[in-house]
N, C-alpha and C positions, 0 to 999 in steps of 0.2 A: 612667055608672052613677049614680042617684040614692043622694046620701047617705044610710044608715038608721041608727039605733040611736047612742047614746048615747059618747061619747068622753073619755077624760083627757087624753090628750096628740094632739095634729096636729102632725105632721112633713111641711113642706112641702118635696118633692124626695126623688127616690127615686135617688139614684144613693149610692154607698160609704159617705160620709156618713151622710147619711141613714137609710140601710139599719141601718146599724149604731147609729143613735140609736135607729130604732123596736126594734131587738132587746132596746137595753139598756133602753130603758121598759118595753117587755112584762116585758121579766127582771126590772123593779120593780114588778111587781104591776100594771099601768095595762092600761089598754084604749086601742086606735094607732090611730088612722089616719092612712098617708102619702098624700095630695097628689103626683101624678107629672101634671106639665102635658103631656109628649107621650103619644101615643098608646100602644097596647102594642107595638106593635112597636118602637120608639124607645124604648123604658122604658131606664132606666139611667142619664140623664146621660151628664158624660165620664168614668165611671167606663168605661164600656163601651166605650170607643174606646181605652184605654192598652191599655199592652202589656202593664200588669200588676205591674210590677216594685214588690220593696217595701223601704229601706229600713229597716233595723231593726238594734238592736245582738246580735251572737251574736259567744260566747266558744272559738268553736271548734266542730268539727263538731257536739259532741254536744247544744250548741241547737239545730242543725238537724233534727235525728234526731226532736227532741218534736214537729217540724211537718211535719216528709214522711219518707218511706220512702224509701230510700238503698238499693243492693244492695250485695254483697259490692266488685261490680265497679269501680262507682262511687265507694264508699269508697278502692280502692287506686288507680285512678288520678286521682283528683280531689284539687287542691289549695283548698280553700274558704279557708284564712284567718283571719281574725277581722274583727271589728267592734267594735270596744270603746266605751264609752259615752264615754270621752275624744277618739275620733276621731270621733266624729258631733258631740260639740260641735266639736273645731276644724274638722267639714267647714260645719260650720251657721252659723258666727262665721266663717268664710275667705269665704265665698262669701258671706253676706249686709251684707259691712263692719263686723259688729258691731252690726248696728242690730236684728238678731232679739229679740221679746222675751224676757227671762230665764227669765221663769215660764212662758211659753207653751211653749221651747225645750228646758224643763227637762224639762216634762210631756212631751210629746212624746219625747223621747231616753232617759226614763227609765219611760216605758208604752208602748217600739214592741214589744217582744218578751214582755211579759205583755198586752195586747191582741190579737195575732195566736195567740195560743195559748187565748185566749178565742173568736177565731173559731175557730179550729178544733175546738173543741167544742161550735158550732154546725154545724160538718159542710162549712166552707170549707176548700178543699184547695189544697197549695202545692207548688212543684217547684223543681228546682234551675235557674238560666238558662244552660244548657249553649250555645244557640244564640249568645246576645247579651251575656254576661259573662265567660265563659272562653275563652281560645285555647292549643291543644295545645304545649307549649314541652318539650322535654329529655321526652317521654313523655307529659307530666303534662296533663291541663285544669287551668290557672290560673284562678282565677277574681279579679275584679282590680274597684277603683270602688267598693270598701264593698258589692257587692250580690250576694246569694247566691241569694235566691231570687224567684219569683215566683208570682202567683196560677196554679193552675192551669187552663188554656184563655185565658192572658192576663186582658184588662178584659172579655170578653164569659164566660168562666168565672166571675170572680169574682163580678159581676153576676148572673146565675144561678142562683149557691150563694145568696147574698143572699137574693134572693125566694124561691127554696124554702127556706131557714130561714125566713123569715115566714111565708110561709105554712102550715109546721108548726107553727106558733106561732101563728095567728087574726089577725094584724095584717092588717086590713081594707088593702088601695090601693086608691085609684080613678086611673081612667087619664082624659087629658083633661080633667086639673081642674086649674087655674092659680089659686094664692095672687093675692088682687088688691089686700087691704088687710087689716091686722088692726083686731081689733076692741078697741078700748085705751081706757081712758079713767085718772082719776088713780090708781086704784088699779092698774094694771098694765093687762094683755091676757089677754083671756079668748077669747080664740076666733079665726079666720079667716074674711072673706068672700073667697070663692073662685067662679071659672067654673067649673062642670062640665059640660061639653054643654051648652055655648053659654050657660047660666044662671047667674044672679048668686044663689048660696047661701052662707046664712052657717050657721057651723060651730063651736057652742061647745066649750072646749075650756079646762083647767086650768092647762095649760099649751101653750105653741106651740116645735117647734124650727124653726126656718129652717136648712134646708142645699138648698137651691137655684141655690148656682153663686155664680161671679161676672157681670162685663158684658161678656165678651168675645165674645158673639154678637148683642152690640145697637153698632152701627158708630156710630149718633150716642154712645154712653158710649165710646166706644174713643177715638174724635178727641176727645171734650171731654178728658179725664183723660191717656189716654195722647200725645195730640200729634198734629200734622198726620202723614199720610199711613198714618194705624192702619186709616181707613176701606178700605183697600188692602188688609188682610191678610187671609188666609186664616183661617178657622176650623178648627181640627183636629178637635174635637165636636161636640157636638149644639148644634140651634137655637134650643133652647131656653133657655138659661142668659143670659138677658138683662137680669139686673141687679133686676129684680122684685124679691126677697127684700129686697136690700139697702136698695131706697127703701122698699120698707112699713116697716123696720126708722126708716130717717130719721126718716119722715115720725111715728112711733111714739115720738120723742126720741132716740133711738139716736147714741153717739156716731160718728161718721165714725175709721177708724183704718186705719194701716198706708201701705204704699208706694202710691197711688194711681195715680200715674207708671208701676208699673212692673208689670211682666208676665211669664209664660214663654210662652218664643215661639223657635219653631224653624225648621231649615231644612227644607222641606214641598215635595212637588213644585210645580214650577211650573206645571203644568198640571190642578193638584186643584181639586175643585170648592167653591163657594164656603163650605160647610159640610163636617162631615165625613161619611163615607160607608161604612156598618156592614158592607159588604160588602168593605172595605179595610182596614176598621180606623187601625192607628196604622201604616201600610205606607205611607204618602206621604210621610212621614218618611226622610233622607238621615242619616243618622248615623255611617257612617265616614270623616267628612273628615279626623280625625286622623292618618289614614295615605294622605291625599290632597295635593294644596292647591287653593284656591278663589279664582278670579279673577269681578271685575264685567265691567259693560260696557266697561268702560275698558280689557281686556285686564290688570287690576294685583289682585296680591292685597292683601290688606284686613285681613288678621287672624293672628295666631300658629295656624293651625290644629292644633298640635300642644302649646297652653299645659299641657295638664292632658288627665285623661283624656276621653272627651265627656262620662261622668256630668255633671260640674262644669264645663261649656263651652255645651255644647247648649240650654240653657235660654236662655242670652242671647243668642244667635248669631242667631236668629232676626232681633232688633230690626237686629240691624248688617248685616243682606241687607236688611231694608225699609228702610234708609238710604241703600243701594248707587243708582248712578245706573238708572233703570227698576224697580227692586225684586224686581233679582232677580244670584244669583249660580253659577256652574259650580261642581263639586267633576272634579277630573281624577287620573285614576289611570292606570299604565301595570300591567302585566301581572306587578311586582314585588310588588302587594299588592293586585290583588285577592280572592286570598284571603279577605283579611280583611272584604270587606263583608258585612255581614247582608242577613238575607234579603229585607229590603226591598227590594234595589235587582234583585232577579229578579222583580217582579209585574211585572205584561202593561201598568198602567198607567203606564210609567213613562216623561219626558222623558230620553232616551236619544241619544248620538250614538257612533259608534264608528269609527276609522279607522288607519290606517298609518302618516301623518305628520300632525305639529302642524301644517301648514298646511291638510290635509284637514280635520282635527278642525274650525278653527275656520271655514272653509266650512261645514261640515256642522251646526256651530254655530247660522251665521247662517239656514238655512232654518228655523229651527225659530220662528224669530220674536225670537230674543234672541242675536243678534248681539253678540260682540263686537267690537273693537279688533284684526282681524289682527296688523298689522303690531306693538303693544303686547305682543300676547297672547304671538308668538315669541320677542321677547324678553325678556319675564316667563320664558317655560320656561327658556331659555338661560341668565339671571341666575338662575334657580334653581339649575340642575344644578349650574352651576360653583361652587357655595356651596354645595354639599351637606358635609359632614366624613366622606367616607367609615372614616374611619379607625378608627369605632366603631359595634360590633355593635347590627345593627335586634333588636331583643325588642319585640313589642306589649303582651306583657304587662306591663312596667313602665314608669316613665317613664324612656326610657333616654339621654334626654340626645345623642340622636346631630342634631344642630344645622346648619343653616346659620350662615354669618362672613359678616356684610358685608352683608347683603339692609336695605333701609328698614325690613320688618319682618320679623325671622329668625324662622323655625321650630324650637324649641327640644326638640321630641321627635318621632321616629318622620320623620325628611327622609330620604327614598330619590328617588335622582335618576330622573326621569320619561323614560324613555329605552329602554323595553320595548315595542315593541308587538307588539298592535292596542291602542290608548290610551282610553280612555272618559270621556266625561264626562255629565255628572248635573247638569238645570240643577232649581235649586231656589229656592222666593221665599217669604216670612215665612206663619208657620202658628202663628195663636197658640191656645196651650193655655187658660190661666186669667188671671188677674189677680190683683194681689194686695193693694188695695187691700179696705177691708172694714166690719164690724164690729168692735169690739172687747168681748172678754167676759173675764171672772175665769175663776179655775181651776177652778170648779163649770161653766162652758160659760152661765154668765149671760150674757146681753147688757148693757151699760152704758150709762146713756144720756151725754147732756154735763155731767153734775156728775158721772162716773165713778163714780155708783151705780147697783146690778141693776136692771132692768125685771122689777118681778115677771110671772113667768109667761113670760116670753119667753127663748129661748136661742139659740145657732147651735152651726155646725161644717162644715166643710167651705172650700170655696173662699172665700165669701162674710165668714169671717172673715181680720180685717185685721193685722200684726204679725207674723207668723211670717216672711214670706221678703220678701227687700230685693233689687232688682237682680240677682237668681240666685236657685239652688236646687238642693240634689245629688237626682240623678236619684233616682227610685224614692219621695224625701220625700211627696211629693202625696198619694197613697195611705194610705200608712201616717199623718199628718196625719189625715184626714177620719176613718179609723176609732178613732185615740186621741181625737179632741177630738169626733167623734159619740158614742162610749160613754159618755165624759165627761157630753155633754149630756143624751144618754140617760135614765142613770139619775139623774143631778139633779133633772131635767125628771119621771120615772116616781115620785121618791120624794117631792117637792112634790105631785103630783097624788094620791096614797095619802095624804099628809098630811093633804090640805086640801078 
C-alpha cells in the first residue's frame, strides 16, 4: 500500500509489542502508523507463533475473575494459586543471576496485571491454561510455574484481538513495508525511511517506536553475537525479525545493551522447518522432558531434566542440545508418564519412534537419521532405573524431590524408572525463540544513546530491547514484557507527539 496522510507516531513491527504501543499512542491523542515488514498473512511477528501464555502477578482467584470468565465449575475444581509480586521477582533474579535490570524488572513485575487489564478493555480476551499448566492431582486441576492464564486462541488469538483493536481505533498498517533507516540528525529522529512494495519512502514522524524483534532470524547476527554453531539453529517464528530495528537504532547512536550472548532457545523438533510455520504454531516445541530424560548422540544424558519446573528450564535447554554432539537430543518416556505430555507431542509432524524394548527403541532410533550410541544408550536406561529413589511419591504438580543417588548427573524431580512399555522417544534439536541482547531505554520506553541520554523522538519495546532477561527467562515473561514496556513507549511516544 502506498503511504497516505500525515503521522505522529511510526511504530515499526506489528507483532504484541508493537500493537500495544500503537494502542497506547492512539490512546494519547496521536495519529499511528505501524510498519509490519511481512505480508498480511504472516502479520504478527513472534507474537503469533507462542502459545500465549502470560506471566503476571495475581493475588488469588479473584484477579483472575477481572480478566476471564471462570464457571461455577471451574472455580470448585481448580486450584489457581497465587502469584505474588515477591515471587516474580525471585523468579526474575533466580533465573536471570541477578543481572536483570532493576528499574526495567521493577516496571515490568509491578505493570503485568494493570497492563493486561488495560488490554482487556481493548477487547483482548484471556483463559485459564487448563491444557499446559494444571495437572488433575487429589481431584483438583493444580495449576503450578507462577502461570494461570493465557491469551485467548493462544499467539494467533492474541495477535488478532490486537489488530481488530486497531483497527477499531484508525491505526493505519501497512503490510510489506520494512523500517530500513531512520531519519535522525542532531536534534533527534524525526521520521522512518522505509521499503514498501519494493520502494524506498520516507515517512515523517514525531516520534518513532521500534519494536521489530530481535536478530534471531538473520544466522549471520546469530553466529557473530551468539557463537559458532547458532547458524544451525532452528527458528521458532517469523523471518522476519532480522535485527533491522536494532542497527537503525545503532547506527542512530543508540547505546548497545543487555545479554548479547544470550538467547531463549528450546528443544524444537528435529525435523521443523527452517523458520517457523503458522500452520503449527508453537507445536514443534517438546516440553515435557521433566517427566522424561534426554540422552545425545553419545547414548548419555546431559542435563538434570527434572531441575525445576520446564517454565524456568526450557528457555535454556535449547542452547545445551545445539551443544550436544550433531545438535540434537532424544526425550524418552515409558508408558508411566505419558500422561503427562502436552499436546504437542500428538501433531502428525512429529520425529517419533515407538517400541517394546530399549534395544528396539534405539534401532528405530538410528533410521530416523540421529542415531544414537546403542550399546551407551542401554546402559544409560539401566544406570538410570537402578537410581531411581522409588521410595517417594511421583506428584508432577510440585517439585517433589523424588531423585536419582549416584548418576554423574541426578535427576532431582519427577525420576520414574523407564521400564513400562511401548517406550517413546521424541528427537528434538535447538529452536531459538528471541535474543536478548538489545537497546537500552529509560522507564519512559526512551531509547539511550552512548552518553546514556534519550534520543529524542526515538523509543522501543519488545524483543529488541536489551537488559531484562540474562541467560534464562520464566515462561510466559516474553509476552507480558512487549505489552508493559510497548504501552510504556506508547503513550510516552503519543504524549511527545501531542506536545510538540
Amino acid at each position: 500500500m502506498a503511504i497516505q496522510g500525515d503521522y505522529d507516531v511510526v511504530v515499526v513491527g506489528a507483532g504484541n509489542a508493537g500493537l500495544c504501543a500503537a494502542l497506547a499512542a492512539q490512546e494519547s491523542g496521536a495519529r499511528v502508523l505501524v510498519l509490519e515488514a511481512a505480508p498480511y498473512d504472516e502479520r504478527g511477528g513472534n507474537s503469533r507463533y507462542t502459545a500465549g501464555a502470560l506471566r503476571f502477578v495475581y493475588n488469588g482467584v479473584d484477579d483472575l475473575l477481572k480478566l476471564c470468565d471462570l464457571s461455577e465449575t471451574e472455580l470448585a475444581t481448580s486450584d489457581f494459586g497465587t502469584y505474588t509480586q515477591d515471587k516474580y521477582y525471585d523468579d526474575l533474579g533466580r533465573l536471570t543471576d541477578y543481572r536483570s535490570n532493576p528499574d526495567m524488572a521493577e516496571l515490568l513485575i509491578t505493570k503485568s496485571q494493570e497492563t493486561l487489564l488495560w488490554m482487556r478493555s481493548k477487547g483482548i480476551r484471556f483463559a485459564p491454561m487448563y491444557s499446559r499448566q494444571a495437572f488433575k492431582h487429589d481431584g483438583k486441576f493444580v495449576f503450578w510455574g507462577g502461570l494461570a492464564l493465557e491469551a485467548w486462541g493462544g499467539g494467533p488469538g492474541l495477535v488478532e484481538g490486537l489488530f481488530k483493536a486497531a483497527d477499531e481505533r484508525q491505526v493505519t498498517v501497512a503490510y510489506e513495508a520494512r523500517g530500513e533507516k531512520l531519519v535522525a540528525d542532531d536534534s533527534g529522529v524525526h521520521g522512518v525511511i522505509a521499503n514498501v512494495d519494493g520502494k524506498t519512502t520516507t515517512i515523517p514522524a514525531k516520534a518513532v517506536i521500534l519494536a521489530c524483534g530481535g536478530f534471531e532470524a538473520n544466522a549471520e547476527m546469530r553466529t557473530r553475537y551468539l557463537g559458532p554453531g547458532w547458524d544451525l539453529a532452528k527458528v521458532r517464528g517469523t523471518r522476519f525479525n532480522t535485527g533491522k530495528g536494532i542497527a537503525m537504532a545503532l547506527e542512530a547512536g543508540a547505546m548497545p545493551y543487555g545479554n548479547w550472548s544470550g538467547c531463549h532457545a528450546v528443544g524444537w523438533d528435529y525435523n521443523a522447518p527452517e523458520f517457523g510455520d503458522l500452520a503449527v504454531g508453537d507445536n514443534f516445541q517438546k516440553h515435557s522432558y521433566p517427566f522424561a530424560i534426554m540422552v545425545n548422540a553419545d547414548g548419555v544424558r546431559f542435563c538434570d531434566e527434572g531441575a525445576d519446573f520446564r517454565n524456568y528450564t526450557y528457555a535454556k535447554y535449547g542452547r545445551l542440545i545445539l551443544e550436544q554432539p550433531h545438535q540434537f537430543a532424544w526425550q524418552i518416556f515409558d508408558q508411566q508418564v505419558v500422561q503427562y505430555q502436552r499436546d504437542e507431542y500428538r501433531i502428525r509432524q512429529v520425529t517419533k519412534v515407538t517400541a517394546n524394548t530399549i534395544e528396539e527403541l534405539a534401532d528405530k532410533m538410528a533410521e530416523t537419521g540421529a542415531a544414537v550410541d546403542k550399546r551407551r544408550f542401554v546402559q544409560t536406561i539401566a544406570e538410570y532405573n537402578a537410581a531411581v529413589d522409588r521410595s517417594v511419591p511421583y506428584n508432577p504438580t510440585v517439585k517433589d524431590g523424588r531423585t536419582t543417588k549416584g548418576l554423574p548427573i541426578d535427576k532431582t524431580n519427577w525420576a520414574m524408572a523407564i521400564e513400562q512399555p511401548p517406550y517413546e522417544a521424541y528427537c528434538t534439536t535447538c529452536g531459538v525463540t528471541f535474543t536478548f541482547g538489545g537497546l537500552k531505554i529509560d522507564t519512559n520506553g526512551r531509547v539511550l544513546d552512548t552518553a546514556q541520554k534519550p534520543i529524542p523522538g526515538l523509543y522501543a519495546a519488545g524483543e529488541l530491547v536489551g537488559g531484562l532477561f540474562y541467560f534464562n527467562y520464566p515462561g510466559g515473561t516474553g509476552l507480558v514484557s512487549g505489552s508493559v514496556f510497548g504501552k510504556i513507549a506508547g503513550t510516552s511516544a503519543g504524549r511527545q507527539a501531542k506536545a510538540g
